[in-house]
LUMLOPA-121140 format. One line per 3 residues: number of its first residue (from 1); their letters; for each residue x, y, z of C-alpha. Coordinates in Angstrom, 3 decimals, padded with zeros to 6 digits. Each point is the difference from the previous one (the first is absolute). Example, Ala and Ser with C-alpha at 12.3 -4.5 7.8 and 13.67 -1.06 7.14 Angstrom:
<pts>
1> as> 012.300 -004.500 007.800  001.370 003.440 -000.660
</pts>
This chain:
<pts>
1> xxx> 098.468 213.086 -109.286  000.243 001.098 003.520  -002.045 000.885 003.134
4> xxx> -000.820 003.666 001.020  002.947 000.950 001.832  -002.773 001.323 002.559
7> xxx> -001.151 -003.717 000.978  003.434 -000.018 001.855  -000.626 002.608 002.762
10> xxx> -004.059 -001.299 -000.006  000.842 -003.701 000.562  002.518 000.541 002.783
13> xxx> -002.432 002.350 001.963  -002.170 -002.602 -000.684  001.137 -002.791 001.364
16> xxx> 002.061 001.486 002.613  -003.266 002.045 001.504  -000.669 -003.121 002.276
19> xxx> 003.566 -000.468 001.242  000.018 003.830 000.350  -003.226 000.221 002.263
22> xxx> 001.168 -003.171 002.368  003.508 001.466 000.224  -001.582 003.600 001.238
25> xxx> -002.299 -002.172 002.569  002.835 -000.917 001.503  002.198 003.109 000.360
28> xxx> -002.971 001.881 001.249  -001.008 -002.615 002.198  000.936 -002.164 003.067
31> xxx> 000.340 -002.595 -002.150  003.890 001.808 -000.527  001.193 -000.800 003.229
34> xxx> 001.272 -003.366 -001.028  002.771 001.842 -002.228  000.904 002.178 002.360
37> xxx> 003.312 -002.002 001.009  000.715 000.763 -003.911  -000.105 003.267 -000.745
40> xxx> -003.830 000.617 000.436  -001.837 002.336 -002.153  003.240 000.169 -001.853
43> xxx> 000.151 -003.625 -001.170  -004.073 -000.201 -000.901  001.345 003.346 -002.455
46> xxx> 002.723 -001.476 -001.588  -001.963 -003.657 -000.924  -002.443 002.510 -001.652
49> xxx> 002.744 001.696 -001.563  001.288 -003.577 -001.201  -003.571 -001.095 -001.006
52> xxx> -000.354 003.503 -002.383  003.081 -000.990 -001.925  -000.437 -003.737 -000.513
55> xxx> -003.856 000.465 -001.321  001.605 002.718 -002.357  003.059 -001.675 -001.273
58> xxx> -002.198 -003.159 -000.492  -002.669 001.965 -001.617  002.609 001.868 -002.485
61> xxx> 001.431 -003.835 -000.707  -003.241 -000.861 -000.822  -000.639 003.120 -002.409
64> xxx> 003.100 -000.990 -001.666  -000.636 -003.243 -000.669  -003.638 000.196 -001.417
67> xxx> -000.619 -000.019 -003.272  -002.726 -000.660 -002.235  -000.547 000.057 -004.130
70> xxx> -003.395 000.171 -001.872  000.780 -002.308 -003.626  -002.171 -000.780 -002.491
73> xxx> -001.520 -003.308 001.625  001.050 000.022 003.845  001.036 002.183 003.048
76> xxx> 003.146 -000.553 001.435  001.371 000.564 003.654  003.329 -000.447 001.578
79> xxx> -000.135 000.532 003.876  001.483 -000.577 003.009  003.079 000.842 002.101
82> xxx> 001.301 -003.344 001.682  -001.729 -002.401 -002.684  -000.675 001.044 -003.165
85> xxx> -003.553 -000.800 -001.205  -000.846 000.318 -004.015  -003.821 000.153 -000.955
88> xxx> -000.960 -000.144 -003.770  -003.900 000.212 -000.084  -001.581 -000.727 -002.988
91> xxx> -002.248 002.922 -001.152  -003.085 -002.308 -001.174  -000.509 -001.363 003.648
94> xxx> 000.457 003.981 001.349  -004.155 000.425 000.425  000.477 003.489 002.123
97> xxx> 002.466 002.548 000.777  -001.282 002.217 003.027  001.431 003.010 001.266
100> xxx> -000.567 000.587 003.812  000.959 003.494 001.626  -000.304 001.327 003.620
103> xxx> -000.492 003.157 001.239  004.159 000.587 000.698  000.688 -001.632 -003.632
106> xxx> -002.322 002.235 -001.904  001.999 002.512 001.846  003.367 -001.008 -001.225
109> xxx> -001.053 -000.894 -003.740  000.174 -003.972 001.154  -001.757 -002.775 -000.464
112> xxx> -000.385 -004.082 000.079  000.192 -001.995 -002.707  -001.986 -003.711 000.179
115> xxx> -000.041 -002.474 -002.644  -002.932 -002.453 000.139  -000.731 -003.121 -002.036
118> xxx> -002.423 -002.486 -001.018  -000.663 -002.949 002.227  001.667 001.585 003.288
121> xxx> -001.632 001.970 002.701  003.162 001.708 000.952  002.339 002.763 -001.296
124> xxx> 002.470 -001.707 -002.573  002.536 003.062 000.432  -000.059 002.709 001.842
127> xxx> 002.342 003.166 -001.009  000.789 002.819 003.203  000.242 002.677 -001.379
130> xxx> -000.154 001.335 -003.224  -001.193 003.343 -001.033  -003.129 000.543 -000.905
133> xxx> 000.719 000.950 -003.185  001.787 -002.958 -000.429  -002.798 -002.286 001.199
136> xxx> -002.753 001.697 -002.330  003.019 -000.584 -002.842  000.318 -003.506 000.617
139> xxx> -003.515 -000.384 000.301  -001.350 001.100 -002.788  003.013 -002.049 -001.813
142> xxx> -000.554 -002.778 001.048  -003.817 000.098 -000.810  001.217 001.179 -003.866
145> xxx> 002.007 -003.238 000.167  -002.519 -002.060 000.444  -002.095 001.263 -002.477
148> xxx> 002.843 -000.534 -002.671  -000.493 003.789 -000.698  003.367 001.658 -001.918
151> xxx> 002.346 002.156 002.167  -001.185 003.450 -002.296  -004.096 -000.946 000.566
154> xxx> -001.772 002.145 001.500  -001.569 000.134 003.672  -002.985 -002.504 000.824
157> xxx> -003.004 002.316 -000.221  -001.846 000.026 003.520  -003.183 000.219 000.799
160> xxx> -001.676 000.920 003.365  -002.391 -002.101 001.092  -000.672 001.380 003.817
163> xxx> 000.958 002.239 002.260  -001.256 -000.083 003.578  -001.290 003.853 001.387
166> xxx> -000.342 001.104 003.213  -003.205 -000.932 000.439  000.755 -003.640 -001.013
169> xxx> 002.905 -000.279 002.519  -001.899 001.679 002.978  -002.705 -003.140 -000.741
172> xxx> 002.758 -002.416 -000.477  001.181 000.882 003.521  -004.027 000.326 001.191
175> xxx> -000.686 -003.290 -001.474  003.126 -001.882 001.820  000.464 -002.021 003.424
178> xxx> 003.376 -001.235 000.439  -000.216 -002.321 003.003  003.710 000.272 000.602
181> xxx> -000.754 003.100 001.562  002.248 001.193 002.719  -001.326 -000.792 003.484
184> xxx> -002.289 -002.685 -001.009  002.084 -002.622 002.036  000.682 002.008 002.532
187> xxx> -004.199 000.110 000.621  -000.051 -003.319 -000.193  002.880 -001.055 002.183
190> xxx> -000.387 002.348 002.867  -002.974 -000.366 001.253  -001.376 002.846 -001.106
193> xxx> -003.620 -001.211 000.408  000.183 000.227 003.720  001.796 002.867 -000.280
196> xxx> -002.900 001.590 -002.246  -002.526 -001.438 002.088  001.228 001.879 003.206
199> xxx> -000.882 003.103 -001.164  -004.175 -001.055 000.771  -001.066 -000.892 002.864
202> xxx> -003.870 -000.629 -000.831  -001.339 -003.472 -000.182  000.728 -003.425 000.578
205> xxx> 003.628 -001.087 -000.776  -001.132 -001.786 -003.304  -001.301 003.710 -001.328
208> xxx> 003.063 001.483 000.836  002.016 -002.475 -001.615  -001.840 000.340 -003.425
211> xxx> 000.095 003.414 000.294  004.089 -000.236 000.409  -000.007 -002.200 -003.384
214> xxx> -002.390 002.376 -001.663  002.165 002.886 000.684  003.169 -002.015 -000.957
217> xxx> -001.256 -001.211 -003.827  -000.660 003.451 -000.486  003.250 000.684 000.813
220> xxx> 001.305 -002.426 -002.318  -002.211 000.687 -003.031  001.244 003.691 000.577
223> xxx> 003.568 -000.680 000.060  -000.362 -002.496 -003.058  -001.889 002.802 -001.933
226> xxx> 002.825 002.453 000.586  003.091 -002.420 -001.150  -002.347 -001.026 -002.832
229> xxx> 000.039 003.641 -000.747  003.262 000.732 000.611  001.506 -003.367 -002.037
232> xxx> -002.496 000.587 -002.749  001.569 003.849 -000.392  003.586 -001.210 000.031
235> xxx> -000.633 -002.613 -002.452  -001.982 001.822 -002.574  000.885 003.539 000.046
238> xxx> 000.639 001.005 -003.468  -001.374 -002.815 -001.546  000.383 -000.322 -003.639
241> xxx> -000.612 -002.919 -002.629  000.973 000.082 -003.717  000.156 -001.880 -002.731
244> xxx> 002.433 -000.783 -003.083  -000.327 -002.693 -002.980  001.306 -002.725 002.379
247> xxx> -000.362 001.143 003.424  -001.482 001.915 002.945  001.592 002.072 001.869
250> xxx> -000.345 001.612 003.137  001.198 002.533 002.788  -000.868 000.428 003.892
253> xxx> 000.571 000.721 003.245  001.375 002.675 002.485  002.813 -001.040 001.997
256> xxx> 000.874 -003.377 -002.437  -000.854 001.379 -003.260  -000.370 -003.015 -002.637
259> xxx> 000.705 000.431 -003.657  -000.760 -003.517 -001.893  -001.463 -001.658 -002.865
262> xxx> -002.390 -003.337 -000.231  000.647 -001.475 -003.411  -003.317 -000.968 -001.778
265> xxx> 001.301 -003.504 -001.058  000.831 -000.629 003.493  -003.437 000.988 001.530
268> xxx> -001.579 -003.641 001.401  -002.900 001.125 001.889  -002.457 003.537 000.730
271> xxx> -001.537 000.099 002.943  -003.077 002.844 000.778  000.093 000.013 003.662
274> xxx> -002.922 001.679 002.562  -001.514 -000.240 003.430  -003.578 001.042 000.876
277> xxx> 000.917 003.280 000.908  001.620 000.692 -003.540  -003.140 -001.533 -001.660
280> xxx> -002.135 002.375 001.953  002.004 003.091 -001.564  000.677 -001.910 -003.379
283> xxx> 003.609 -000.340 000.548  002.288 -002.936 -001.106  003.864 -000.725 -000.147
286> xxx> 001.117 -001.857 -003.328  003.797 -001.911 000.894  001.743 -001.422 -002.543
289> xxx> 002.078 -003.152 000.419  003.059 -000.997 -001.947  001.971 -003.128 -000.051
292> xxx> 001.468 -000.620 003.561  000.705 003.364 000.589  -001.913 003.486 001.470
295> xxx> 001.254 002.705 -001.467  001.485 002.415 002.814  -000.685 -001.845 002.739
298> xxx> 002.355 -003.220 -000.067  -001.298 -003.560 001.081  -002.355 002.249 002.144
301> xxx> -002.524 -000.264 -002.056  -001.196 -002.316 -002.865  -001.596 002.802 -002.013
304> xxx> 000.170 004.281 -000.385  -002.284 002.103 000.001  -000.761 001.710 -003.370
307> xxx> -002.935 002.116 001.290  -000.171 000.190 003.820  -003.097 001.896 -000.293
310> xxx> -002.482 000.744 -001.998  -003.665 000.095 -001.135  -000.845 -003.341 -000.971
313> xxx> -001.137 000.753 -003.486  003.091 001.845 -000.803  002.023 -003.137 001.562
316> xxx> -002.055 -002.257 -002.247  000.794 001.865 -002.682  003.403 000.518 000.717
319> xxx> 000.224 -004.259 000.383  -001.793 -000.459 -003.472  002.789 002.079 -001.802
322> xxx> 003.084 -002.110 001.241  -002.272 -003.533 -000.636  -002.932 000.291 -001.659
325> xxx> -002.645 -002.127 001.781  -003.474 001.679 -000.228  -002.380 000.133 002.588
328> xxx> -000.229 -003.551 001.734  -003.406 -001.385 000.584  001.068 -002.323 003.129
331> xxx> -001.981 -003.649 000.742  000.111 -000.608 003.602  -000.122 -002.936 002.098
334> xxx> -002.814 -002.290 000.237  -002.882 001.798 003.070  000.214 -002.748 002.235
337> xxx> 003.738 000.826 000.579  -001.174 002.575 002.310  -001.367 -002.103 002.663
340> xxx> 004.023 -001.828 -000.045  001.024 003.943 000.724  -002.621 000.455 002.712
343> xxx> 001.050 -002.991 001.712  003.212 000.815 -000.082  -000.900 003.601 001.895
346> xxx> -002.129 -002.167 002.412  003.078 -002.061 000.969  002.241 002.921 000.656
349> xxx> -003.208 002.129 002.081  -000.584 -003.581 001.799  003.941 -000.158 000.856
352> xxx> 000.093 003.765 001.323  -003.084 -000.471 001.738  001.644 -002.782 002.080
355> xxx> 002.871 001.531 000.642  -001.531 002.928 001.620  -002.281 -002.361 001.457
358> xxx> 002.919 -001.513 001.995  001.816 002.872 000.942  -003.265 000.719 001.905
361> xxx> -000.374 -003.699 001.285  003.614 000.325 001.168  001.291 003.447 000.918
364> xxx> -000.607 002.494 002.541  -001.209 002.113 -003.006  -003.960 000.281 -001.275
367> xxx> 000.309 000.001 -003.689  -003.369 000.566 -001.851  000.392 -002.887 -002.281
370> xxx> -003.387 -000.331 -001.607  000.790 003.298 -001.254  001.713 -001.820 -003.286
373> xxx> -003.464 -001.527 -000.334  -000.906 003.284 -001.854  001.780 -000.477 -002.885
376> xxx> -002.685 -002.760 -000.811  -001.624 001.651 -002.351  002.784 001.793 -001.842
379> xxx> 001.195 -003.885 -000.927  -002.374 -000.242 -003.195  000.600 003.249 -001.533
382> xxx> 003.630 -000.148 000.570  000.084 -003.998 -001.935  -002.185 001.401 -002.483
385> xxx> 002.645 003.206 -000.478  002.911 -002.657 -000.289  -001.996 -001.584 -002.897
388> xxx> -000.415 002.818 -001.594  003.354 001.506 -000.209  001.291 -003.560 -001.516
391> xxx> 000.180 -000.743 -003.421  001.792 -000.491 -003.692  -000.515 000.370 -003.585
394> xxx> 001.721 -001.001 -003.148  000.237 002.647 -002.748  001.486 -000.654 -003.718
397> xxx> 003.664 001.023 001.891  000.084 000.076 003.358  -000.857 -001.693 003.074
400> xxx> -001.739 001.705 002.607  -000.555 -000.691 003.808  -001.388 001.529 002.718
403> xxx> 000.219 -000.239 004.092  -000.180 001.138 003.081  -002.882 003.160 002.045
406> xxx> 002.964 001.392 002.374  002.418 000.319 -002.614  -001.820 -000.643 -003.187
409> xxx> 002.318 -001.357 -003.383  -000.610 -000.057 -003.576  003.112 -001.660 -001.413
412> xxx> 000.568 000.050 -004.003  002.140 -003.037 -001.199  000.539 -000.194 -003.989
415> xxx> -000.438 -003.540 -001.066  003.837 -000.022 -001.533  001.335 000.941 003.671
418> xxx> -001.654 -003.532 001.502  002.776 -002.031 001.361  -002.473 -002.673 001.887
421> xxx> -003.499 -000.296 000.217  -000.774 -002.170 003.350  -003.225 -001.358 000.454
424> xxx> -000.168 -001.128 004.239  -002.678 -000.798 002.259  000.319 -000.176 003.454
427> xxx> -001.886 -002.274 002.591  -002.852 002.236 000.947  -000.195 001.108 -003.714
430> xxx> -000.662 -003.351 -001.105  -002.791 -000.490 002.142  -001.813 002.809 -001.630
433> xxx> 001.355 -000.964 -003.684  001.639 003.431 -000.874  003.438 000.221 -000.818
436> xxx> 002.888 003.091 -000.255  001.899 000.556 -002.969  003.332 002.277 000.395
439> xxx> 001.320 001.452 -003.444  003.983 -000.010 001.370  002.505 002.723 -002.017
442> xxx> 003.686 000.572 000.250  -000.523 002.985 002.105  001.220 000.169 003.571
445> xxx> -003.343 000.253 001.757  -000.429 -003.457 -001.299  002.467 -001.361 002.930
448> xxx> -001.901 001.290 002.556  -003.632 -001.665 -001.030  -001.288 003.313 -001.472
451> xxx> -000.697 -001.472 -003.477  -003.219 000.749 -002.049  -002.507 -002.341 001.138
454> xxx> -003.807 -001.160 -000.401  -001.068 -001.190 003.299  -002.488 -002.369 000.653
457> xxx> -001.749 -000.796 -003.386  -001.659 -002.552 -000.845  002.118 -003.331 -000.398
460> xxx> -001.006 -000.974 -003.204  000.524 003.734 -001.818  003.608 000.160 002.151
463> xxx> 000.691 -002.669 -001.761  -001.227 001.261 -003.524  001.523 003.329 000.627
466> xxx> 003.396 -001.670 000.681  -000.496 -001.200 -003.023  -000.689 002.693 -002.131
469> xxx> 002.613 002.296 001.815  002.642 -002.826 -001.213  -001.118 000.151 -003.490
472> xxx> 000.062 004.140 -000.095  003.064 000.109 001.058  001.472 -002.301 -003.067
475> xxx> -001.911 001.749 -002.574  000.801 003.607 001.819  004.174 -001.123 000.243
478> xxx> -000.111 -001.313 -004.109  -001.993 003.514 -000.727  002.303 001.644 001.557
481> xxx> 003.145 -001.718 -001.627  -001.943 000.431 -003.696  000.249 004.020 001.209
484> xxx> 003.429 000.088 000.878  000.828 -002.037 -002.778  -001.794 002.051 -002.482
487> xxx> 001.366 003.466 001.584  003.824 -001.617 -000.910  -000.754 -000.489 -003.457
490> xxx> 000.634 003.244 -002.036  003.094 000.212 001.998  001.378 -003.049 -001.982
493> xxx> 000.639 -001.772 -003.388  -002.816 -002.151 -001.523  002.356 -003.334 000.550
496> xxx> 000.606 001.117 003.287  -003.330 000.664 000.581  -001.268 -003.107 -001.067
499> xxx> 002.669 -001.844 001.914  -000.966 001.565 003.072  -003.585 -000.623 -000.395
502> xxx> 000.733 -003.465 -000.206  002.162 000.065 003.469  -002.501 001.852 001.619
505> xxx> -003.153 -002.041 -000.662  002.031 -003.011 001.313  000.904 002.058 002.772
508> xxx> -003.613 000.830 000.567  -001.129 -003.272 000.158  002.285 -001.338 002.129
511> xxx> -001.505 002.653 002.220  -003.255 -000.971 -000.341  001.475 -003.897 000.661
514> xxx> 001.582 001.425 003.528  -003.399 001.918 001.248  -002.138 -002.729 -000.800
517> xxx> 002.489 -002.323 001.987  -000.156 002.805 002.776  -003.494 000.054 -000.282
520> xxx> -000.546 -003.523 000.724  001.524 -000.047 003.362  -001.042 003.308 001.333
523> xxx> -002.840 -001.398 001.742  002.003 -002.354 002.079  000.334 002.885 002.526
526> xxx> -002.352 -000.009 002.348  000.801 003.270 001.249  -002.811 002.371 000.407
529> xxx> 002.093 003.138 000.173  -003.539 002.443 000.797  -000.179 002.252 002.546
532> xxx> -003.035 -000.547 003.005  000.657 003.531 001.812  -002.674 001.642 -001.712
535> xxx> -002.649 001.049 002.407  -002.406 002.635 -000.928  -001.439 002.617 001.997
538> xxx> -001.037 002.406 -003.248  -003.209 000.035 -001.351  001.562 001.625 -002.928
541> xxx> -002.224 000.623 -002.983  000.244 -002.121 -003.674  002.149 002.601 -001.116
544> xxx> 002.873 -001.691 001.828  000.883 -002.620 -003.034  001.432 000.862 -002.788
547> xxx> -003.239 -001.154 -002.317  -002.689 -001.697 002.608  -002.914 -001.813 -002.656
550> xxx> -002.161 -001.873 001.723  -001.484 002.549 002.889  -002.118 -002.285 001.238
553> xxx> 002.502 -001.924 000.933  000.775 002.122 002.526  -002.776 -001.046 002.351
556> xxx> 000.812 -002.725 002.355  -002.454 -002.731 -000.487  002.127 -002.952 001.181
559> xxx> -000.903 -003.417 -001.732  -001.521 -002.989 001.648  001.586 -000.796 003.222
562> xxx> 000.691 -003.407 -000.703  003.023 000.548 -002.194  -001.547 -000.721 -003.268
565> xxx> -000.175 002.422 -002.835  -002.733 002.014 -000.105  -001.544 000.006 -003.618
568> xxx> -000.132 004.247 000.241  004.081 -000.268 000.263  000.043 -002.248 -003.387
571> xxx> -001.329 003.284 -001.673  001.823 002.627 002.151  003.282 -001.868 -000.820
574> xxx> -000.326 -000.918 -003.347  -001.096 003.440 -000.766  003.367 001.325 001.549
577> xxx> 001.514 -002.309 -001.932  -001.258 000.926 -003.349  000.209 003.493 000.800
</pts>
């Protein structure tokens, strides 16, 4: 099969737009005068005459030479004009095929073709361009492939799961800051404080000053806000998530439009993701994550977004019918780990504090630097907030963990997905005996520290909770194995049968063998992989977790002061435990 005999014309404006524009900068500029001697404007027109016809005759040797062939078990390309390059690509390791369109590609019936699979975080082939016919051909082919489905069967049946109005997108853009924003860096580096500050001329020069950063924050926050709004727009216009026997799909975007699937057996992780402004309107974001790979957005990201907005119930729902994990009932860490998180926020107020105080000491300026002293009181609530927004539970299935006030996550791990369980304390953790234990999948978050994780626990039930996590994931691997095994069984002859039942229950115990050996080493890490940067400033309500048991709990009555356990926590805990 060939290209679209369109990708030749797109590719060589494509590529020869920047050689184009620098070409034009210099005929219509001084910049010319050097070829003067040569001909002048003359010469600059016939090197972009030269330039047209070698990006075209390569681009039509390239057409000609690229070909590609769907078979029954791989996809096959032959490319390339000076070295030949031949690609056979197993169709079991194809986990997504996404089609990508612009604006000028939707135009002329184009689009891009990328072929992603399991264990990489980058495109595994990329195909320019095929029609988008064509794509949606090979697409859904490839996807009846791997089902085993016969050539005659009929269409997957498809179900829609969510659509995103309007409405939802104009509070997807409300609820974004994108602090990329355009002319953020140029407030900060060009002195645009003083430059603020010199439209006052009230006060002492301290007064002005703050005034100048007041003015300039706003700025910021306002220009963040408005990307946000803008990015948010692009991103999700249109959004649209499906489902078939064996796999989600989706469609967004309006200048990149994405058409892609997430296969279900390749799904590691869900993630329901909010802030404390998306808690205060009972919004949250549910992102899926696959194995090493984001669907539509590359090694970008380590996960997609299934739902980029919603209202939470309708997320949680939406999360319960692709794994089915019931409402968690989370324990959280001991009480007295909140005086370790205010004394953490006392460190950084104590280093600010002195900073300002020696700018004042030592510059011409006069900064106000007590003024961090008001933050004092905030300190308690915002240790007890971090406490209260931590947590995990264990259900018959699933693992469940929660993090984070700022940016809040509930991640959902099936037991069968567990690659490692690590069990790590680090120096300041041991001195207050708790522990964090990080549930570590195949997915691609999992390289950047961004694993499931119970923080700060209590040593003695990290350890315990390694241990049952290790143990659920054997018996959750062999139940799964008995499934499969059992759902291959009409499909052959009793001796077969048999025969295979055999092979496979060796096979499944030499599984169980090889997690219990990974088992026994995964606490050797000592790598807590958590995430300090949550500091509070909501007072949000108990309608911000997912199933919050113990109310009283949420009063902070910190235990004795001596580091001891208080005999109140034995109850709290062990009644967050039981729960």
């Amino acid at each position: 099969m060939k290209l679209s005999p369109l990708s030749i014309p797109y590719k060589a404006v494509q590529k020869g737009a920047s050689i184009v524009f620098t070409l034009a900068f210099i005929l219509f500029s001084g910049a010319s005068s050097f070829l003067g001697g040569i001909g002048g404007p003359l010469v600059a027109v016939g090197l972009l005459g030269l330039i047209v016809v070698a990006l075209v005759g390569y681009e039509v040797l390239y057409y000609q030479r690229y070909d590609y062939e769907l078979t029954a078990d791989s996809f096959d390309i032959q490319s390339g004009v000076v070295s030949r390059r031949n690609r056979e690509i197993p169709l079991r390791r194809v986990q997504n095929v996404d089609i990508s369109r612009n604006v000028v590609q939707r135009v002329l019936g184009i689009a891009a073709l990328d072929f992603e699979t399991a264990g990489g975080s980058q495109t595994e082939a990329a195909i320019r361009y095929v029609t988008f016919e064509e794509a949606k051909r090979l697409q859904g082919e490839i996807s009846r492939l791997k089902r085993g489905a016969a050539e005659d069967a009929p269409e997957a049946e498809t179900t829609e799961l969510f659509a995103l109005s309007d409405r939802e997108l104009a509070v997807v853009g409300a609820l974004s800051f994108d602090l990329r924003g355009p002319g953020i860096l140029a407030f900060l580096l060009s002195g645009s404080i003083p430059v603020a500050s010199s439209f006052f001329s009230f006060g002492d020069e301290a007064l002005v000053l703050a005034v100048g950063a007041i003015l300039v924050l706003a700025a910021i926050l306002v220009v963040s806000w408005v990307a946000g709004i803008a990015i948010a727009v692009v991103n999700y216009y249109g959004f649209r998530l499906s489902r078939t026997e064996d796999e989600l799909q989706y469609e967004r975007g309006l200048l990149q439009r994405y058409d892609g699937s997430i296969p279900f057996d390749k799904i590691q992780t869900l993630t329901i993701e909010d802030n404390p402004l998306k808690r205060y309107f009972g919004y949250a974001t549910l992102a899926i994550e696959t194995a090493g790979y984001a669907p539509g957005q590359g090694a970008q990201r380590g996960s997609e977004a299934a739902v980029p907005l919603a209202e939470r119930d309708r997320v949680l729902t939406l999360a319960n019918d692709i794994e089915q994990f019931g409402t968690p009932s989370f324990s959280r860490p001991p009480k007295r780990i909140r005086r370790r998180y205010a004394a953490r926020y006392l460190i950084v107020l104590g280093v600010v504090t002195g900073v300002l105080f020696a700018v004042d000491s030592l510059a011409a300026l006069t900064v106000p630097w007590y003024a961090t002293l008001a933050v004092l009181p905030v300190i308690p609530v915002a240790a007890h907030y971090k406490w209260k927004h931590r947590g995990y539970w264990l259900g018959d299935e699933h693992v469940v963990t929660r993090n984070g006030f700022w940016k809040r996550q509930t991640k959902v791990v099936p037991y069968y997905r567990i690659q490692t369980v690590i069990d790590s304390q680090t120096l300041f953790q041991r001195r207050w005996r708790v522990a964090t234990v990080t549930v570590d999948t195949a997915g691609s978050l999992s390289l950047v520290a961004q694993d499931a994780a119970a923080v700060d626990i209590e040593a003695d039930e990290a350890e315990s909770m390694r241990a049952e996590l290790e143990e659920r994931l054997v018996t959750s691997v062999a139940d799964r194995r008995s499934a499969r095994r059992l759902a291959r069984q009409p499909v052959v002859g009793p001796v077969e049968a048999e025969d295979e039942a055999v092979g496979d229950d060796a096979a499944a115990g030499e599984t169980t063998d090889a997690a219990a050996d990974t088992s026994d080493t995964a606490d050797d890490t000592p790598d807590d992989t958590a995430s300090d940067d949550d500091t509070p400033g909501d007072t949000a309500s108990d309608d911000d977790t997912l199933d919050d048991t113990a109310s009283d709990d949420d009063t902070p009555d910190d235990t004795t002061n001596d580091g001891r356990r208080d005999p109140t926590d034995v109850a709290d805990d062990s009644g967050a435990s039981g729960a």
